[in-house]
N, C-alpha and C positions, 0 to 999 in steps of 0.2 A: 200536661197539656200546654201547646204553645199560648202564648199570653196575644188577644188580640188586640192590634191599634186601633186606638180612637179614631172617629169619622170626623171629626172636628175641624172646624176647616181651617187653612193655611191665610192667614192673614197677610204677612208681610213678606214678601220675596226678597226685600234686600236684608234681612235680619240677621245674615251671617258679618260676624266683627271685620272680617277681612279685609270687606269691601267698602266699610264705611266710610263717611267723609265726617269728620267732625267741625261744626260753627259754632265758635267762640265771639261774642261782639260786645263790641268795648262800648257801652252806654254808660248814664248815669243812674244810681238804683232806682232815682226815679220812673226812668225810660222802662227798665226792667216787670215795677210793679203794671206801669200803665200799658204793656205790649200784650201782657199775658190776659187771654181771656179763656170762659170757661169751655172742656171741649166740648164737641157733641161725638154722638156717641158713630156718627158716619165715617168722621174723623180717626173716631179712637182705633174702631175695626182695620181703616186701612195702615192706621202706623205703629200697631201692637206687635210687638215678637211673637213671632211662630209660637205656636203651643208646642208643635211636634217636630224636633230636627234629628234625623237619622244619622250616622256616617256616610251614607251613598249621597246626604243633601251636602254634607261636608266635603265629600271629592276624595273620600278614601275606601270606599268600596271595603270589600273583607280584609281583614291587618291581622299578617302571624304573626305570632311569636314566638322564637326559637329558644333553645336551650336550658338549662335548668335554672338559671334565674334570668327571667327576663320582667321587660316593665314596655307598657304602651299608654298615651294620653295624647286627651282628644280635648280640644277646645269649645264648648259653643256659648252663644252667645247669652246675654244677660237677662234681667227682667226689664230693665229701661226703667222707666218711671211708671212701673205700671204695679201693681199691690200683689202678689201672690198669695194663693188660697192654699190650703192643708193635704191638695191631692196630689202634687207630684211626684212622677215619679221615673226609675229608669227600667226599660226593660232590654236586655242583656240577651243577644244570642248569637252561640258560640259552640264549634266540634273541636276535637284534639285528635291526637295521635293514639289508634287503639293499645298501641303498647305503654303509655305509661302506667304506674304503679299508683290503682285508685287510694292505696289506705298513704301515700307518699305525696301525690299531688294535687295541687289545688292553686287558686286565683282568686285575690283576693279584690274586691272591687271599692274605690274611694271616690268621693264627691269632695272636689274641693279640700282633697289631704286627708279628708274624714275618711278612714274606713267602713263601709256600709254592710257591707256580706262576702262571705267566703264561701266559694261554691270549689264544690270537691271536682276533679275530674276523673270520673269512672267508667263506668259500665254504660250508664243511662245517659249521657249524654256525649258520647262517643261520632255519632253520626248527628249530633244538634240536640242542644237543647234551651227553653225558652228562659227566662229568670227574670220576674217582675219586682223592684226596691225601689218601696217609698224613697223620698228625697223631704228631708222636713224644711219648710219656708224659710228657716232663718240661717239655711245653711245656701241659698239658692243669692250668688251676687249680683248687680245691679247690671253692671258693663260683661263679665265673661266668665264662664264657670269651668272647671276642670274635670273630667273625667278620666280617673286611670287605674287600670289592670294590672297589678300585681302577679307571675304564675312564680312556681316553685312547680319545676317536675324533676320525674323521674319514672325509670323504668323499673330501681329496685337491684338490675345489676352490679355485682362487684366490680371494683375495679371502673367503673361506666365513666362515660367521656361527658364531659359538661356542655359539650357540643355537637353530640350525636344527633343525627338526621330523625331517630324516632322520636325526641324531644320536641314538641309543637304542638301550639292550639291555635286558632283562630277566632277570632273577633268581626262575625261577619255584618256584614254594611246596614243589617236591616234591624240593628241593633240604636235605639233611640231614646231621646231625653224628652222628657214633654211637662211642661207647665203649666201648672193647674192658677189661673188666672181669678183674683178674688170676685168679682165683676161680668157680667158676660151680658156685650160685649166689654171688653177690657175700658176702662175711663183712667187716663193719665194723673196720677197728684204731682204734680208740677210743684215746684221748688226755688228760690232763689239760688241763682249762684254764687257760692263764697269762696271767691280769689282769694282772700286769705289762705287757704287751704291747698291753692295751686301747686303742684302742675294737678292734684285729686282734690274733688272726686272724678273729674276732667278723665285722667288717666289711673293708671297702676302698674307694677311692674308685673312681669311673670306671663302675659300673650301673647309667642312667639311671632306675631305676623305684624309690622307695618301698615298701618293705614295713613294716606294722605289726609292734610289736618289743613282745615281755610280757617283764619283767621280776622274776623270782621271787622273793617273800622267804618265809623261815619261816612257819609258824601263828602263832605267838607273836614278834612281832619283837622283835627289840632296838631302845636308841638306834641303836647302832652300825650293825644291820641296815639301819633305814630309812635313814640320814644316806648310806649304801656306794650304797644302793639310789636313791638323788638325785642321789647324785654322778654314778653309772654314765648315770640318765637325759639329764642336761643334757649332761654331755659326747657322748655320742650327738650327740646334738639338734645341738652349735656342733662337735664335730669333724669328722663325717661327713655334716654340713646337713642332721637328720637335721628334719621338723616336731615338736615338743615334744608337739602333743597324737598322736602317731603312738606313742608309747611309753608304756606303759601297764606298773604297779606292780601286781603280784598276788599276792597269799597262794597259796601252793605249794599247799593245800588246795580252792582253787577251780576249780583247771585240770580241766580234762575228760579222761578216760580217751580221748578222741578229739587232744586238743592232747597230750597228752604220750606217743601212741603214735607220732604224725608228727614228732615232734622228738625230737633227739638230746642 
């Protein structure tokens, strides 16, 4: 039986990584402890991640995969600062090519490298079929999560070409990751930022897509301000490959009541 989506509603529209903008502001940890207050929860609703992101929310509709060994992975986005609960989960739908060889092939599926389940491709899910895998909390990362498709096929033929046309499955668009939120509605636990630890937990490597990064300084800078505020840019730029003109230096007083209701 196909596995039905939650009705759970869509909280955040901008919640895919691609598009984000990230604010970094150079305070003293003073400034930090006294900025932060507690959220409410009208708040928390509208700047929570999606519960539910699809591939068709991703911009990649149905994705084959050809030939006897192949591999597909799909990015989405994080938990942010927000607690995850013990339900999430992914559920996976997906047809192939009626002639491979069911006792031969199969697709294996991972979360974040983790292998989760191996789903045979046969007889029964030939023209589709649904596949519901938990996702356990502590495997689910803060900023962006991986998902990827392992196939091994085959027809079984002798002699067979490792790139024949009957070798394929697909991975259609309506296939989604949803997270089970500790909270409901979702309430942010907010944290200090530790530059020590720069260019992370800021960033990490391994997100294939760029996003523009603002960098916050005072009204009034200091030397020290801007020299902090250069230093942060460039290393961006050569540690996390990031492009130089991708990062952008800005007086805290220029940000828009729109950039700094979407950032944390």
């Amino acid at each position: 039986m196909k596995a039905q989506r939650s009705r759970a509603p869509r909280w955040w529209a901008g919640a895919l990584i691609a598009t984000a903008v990230v604010v970094f502001t150079l305070v003293a940890p003073s400034d930090f402890a006294g900025a932060q207050t507690e959220p409410d929860e009208t708040q928390a609703v509208k700047e929570a991640p999606e519960r539910i992101t699809t591939l068709d929310d991703l911009g990649f509709g149905d994705s084959a995969a050809f030939g006897a060994a192949a591999q597909l992975d799909f990015f989405f986005s994080g938990s942010g600062d927000y607690e995850i609960g013990d339900g999430s989960r992914l559920v996976v739908d997906l047809t192939h090519s009626n002639l491979l060889d069911p006792e031969q092939s199969a697709v294996a599926v991972a979360f974040n490298d983790r292998p989760l389940r191996a789903i045979q491709l046969d007889e029964t899910n030939i023209t589709g079929g649904s596949y519901e895998i938990a996702v356990p909390a502590d495997l689910i990362e803060e900023d962006f999560n991986k998902l990827s498709f392992t196939f091994n096929m085959t027809t079984g033929l002798f002699c067979e070409s490792s790139a024949g046309a009957a070798l394929f499955a697909t991975i259609l668009g309506s296939t989604f990751f949803e997270m089970d939120f500790a909270d409901d509605p979702p309430i942010p636990v907010l944290q200090d930022p530790n530059l020590s630890q720069y260019p992370y937990p800021f960033f990490r490597p391994g997100y294939p897509i760029v996003a523009p990064v603002i960098i916050g300084i005072p009204d009034n800078p200091t030397g020290d301000d801007l020299t902090a505020a250069y230093q942060l840019a460039t290393g961006l730029a050569t540690r996390v490959f990031f492009e130089l003109d991708l990062v952008r230096i800005r007086r805290v007083n220029t940000l828009t009541d729109d950039e700094l209701r979407r950032h944390q």
